[in-house]
C-alpha positions in Angstrom: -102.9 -44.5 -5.3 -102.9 -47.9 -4.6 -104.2 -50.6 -7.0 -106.3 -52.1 -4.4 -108.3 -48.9 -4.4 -109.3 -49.1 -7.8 -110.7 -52.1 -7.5 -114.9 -52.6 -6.8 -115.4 -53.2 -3.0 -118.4 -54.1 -1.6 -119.6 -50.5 -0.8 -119.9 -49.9 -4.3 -122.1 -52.9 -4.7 -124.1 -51.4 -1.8 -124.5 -48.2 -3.5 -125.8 -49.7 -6.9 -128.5 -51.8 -4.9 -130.1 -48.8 -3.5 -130.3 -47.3 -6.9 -131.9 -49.9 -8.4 -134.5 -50.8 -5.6 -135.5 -46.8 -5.7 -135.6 -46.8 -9.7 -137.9 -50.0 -9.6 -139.8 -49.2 -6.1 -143.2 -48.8 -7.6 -143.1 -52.0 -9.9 -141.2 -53.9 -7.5 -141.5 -52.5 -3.5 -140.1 -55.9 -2.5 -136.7 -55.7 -3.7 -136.2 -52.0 -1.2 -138.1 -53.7 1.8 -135.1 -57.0 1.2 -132.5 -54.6 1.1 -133.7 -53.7 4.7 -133.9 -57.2 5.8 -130.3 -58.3 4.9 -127.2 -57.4 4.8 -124.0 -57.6 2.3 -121.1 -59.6 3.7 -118.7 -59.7 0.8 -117.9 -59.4 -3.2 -116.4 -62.1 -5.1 -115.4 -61.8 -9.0 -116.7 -64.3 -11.5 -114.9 -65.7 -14.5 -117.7 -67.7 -16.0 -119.8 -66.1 -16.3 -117.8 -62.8 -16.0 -119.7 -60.6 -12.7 -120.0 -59.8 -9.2 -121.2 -62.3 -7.1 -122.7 -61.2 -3.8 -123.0 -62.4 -0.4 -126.1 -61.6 1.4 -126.5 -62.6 5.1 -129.2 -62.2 7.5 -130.4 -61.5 11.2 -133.0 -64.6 12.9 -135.5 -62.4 12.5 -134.9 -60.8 8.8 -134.1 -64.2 7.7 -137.9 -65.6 9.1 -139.5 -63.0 6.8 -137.5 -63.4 3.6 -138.6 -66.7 4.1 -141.5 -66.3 4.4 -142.7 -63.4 2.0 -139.6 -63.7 -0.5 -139.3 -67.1 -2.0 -138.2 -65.9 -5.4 -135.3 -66.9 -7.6 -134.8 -64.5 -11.0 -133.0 -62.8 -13.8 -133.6 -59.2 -14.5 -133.1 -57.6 -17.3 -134.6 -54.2 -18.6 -132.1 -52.2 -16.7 -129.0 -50.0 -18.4 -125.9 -47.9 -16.7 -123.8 -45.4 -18.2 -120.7 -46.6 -19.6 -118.1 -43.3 -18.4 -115.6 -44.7 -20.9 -118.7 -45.1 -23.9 -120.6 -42.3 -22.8 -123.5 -44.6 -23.7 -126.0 -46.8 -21.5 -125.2 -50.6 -21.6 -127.7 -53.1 -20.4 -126.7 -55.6 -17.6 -128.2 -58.9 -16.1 -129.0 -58.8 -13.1 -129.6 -61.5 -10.8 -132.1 -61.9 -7.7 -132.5 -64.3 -4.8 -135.0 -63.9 -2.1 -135.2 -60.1 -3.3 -132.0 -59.6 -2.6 -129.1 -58.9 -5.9 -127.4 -61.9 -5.6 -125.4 -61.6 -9.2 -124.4 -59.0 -11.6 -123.0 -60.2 -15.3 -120.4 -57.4 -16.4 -117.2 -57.6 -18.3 -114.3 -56.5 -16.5 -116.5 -56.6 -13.1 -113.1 -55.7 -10.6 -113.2 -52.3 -12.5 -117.5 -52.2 -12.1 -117.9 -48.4 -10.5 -114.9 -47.0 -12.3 -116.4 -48.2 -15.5 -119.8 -47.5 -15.2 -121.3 -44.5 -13.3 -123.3 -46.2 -10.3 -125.7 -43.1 -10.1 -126.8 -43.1 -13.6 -129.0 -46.0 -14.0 -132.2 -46.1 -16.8 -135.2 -48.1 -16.6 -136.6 -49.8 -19.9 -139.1 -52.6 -20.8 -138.4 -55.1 -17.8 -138.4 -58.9 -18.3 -137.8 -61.6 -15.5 -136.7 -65.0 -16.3 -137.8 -66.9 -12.7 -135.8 -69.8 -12.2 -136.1 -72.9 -9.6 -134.8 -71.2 -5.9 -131.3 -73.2 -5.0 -129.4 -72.5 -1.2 -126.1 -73.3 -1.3 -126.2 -72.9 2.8 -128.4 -76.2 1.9 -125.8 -77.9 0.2 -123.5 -77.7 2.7 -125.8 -78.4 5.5 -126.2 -82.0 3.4 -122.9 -82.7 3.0 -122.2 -82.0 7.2 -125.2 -84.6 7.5 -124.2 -87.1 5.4 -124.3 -89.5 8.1 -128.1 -89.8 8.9 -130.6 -91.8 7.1 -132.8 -90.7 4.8 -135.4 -90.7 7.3 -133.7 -88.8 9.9 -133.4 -86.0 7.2 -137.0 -85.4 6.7 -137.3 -84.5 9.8 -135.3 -81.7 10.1 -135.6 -78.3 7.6 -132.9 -78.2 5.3 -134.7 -76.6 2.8 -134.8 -73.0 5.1 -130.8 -73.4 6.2 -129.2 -70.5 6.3 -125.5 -69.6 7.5 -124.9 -68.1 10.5 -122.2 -66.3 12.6 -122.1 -66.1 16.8 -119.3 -66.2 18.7 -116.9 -65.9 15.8 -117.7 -69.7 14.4 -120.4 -70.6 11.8 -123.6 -72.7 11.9 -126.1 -73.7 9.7 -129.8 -74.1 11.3 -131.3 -77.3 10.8 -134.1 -76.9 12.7 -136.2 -73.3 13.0 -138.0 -73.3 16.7 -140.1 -70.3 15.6 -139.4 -68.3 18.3 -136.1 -66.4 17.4 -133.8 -69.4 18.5 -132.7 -72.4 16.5 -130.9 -75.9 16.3 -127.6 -75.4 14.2 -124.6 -77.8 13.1 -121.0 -76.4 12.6 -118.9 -77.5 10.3 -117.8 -80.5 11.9 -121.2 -82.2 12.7 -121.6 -81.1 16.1 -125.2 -80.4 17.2 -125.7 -77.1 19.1 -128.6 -75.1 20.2 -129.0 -71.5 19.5 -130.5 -69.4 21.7 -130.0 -65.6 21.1 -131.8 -64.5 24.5 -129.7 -66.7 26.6 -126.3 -65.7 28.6 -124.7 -68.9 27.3 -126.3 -68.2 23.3 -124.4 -71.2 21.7 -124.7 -74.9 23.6 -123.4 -78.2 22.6 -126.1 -80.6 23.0 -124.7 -83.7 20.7 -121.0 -84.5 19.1 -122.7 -86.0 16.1 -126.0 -85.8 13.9 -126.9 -89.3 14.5 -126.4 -88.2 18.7 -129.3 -85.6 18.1 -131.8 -88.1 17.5 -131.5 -89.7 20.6 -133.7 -86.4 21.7 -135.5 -85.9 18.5 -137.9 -87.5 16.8 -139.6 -84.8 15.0 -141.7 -83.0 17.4 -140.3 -80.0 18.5 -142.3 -79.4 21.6 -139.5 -82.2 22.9 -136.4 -79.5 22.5 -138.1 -76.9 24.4 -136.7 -77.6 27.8 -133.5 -77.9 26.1 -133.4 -74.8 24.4 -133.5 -72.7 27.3 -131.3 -74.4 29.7 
């Protein structure tokens, strides 16, 4: 068997979020209904603190109702998994942004499921530690539009960027036009228009942030025409 096999994919990860949203369904409904708003697009391993981080992406439409009814940022703990190789149950932290497990804290965390048996999970005296929200999609968003003034900033919705994939290239909303469609950056600062019922779904409409305000100037009803053309 190959080593690669051994190793916790993201499946696993998958798995043991189910598990836990069904063991803690009737103290906390909102973590299942997430589950079914998002969706897991990779693992990474963590060396400090040692754990699983996890990627969690989401649809226009999942992502305007996490963000809307799941503005929540928190560490659980109260939860315990067999250890196979202890034959004992071992608390874990576990970590939770918009609803969704974002974090797990676990020694050894590439060998996660072959360590710890994924289906036998306990419930005990539940605590959560909530903590301020942070979106690193935000951070990035800032640091694309580190040109404009501080000003020009306000204007637009950083706060509620989120990543997202069409056409096989990444953008980062700036602007949510409530109707399913967005204004997004890339990773290079050009200005695009998303529009997910259009033929042509992704449209340059400026080569730079500072361009974009030549057609904005915070009212939204101005972009309308544009979005759709």
């Amino acid at each position: 068997m190959s080593i690669f096999n051994r190793i916790t994919k993201k499946k696993h990860i998958e798995q043991f979020g189910l598990k836990i949203a069904e063991l803690l369904k009737s103290e906390m409904p909102q973590i299942k209904t997430a589950i079914g708003l998002s969706e897991i697009y990779g693992i990474s391993f963590m060396h400090k603190p040692r754990g699983i981080y996890i990627s969690r992406g989401y649809k226009p439409k999942g992502f305007e109702i996490i963000n809307r009814d799941h503005k929540t940022c928190f560490n659980l703990t109260g939860i315990s998994i067999l250890n196979k190789k202890k034959n004992l149950y071992q608390p874990i932290q576990l970590y939770y942004q918009s609803d969704g497990l974002t974090k797990i804290e676990i020694e050894s965390p590439e060998l996660f499921h072959k360590t710890f048996d994924l289906n036998q999970i306990q419930k005990g005296e539940l605590n959560l530690e909530h903590l301020k929200m942070e979106n690193p999609d935000q951070k990035t968003a800032e640091k694309i539009l580190k040109s404009l003034t501080n000003e020009q900033i306000e204007l637009l919705e950083l706060e509620y960027t989120f990543e997202i994939e069409l056409d096989e290239k990444l953008f980062y909303t700036i602007l949510d036009m409530e109707d399913g469609n967005y204004v997004a950056v890339d990773k290079k600062g050009k200005v695009y228009r998303l529009n997910h019922d259009h033929i042509e779904r992704v449209k340059l409409i400026a080569d730079k942030p500072t361009d974009f305000f030549k057609i904005y100037n915070g009212e939204k009803s101005e972009l309308e025409n544009m979005m759709n053309e």
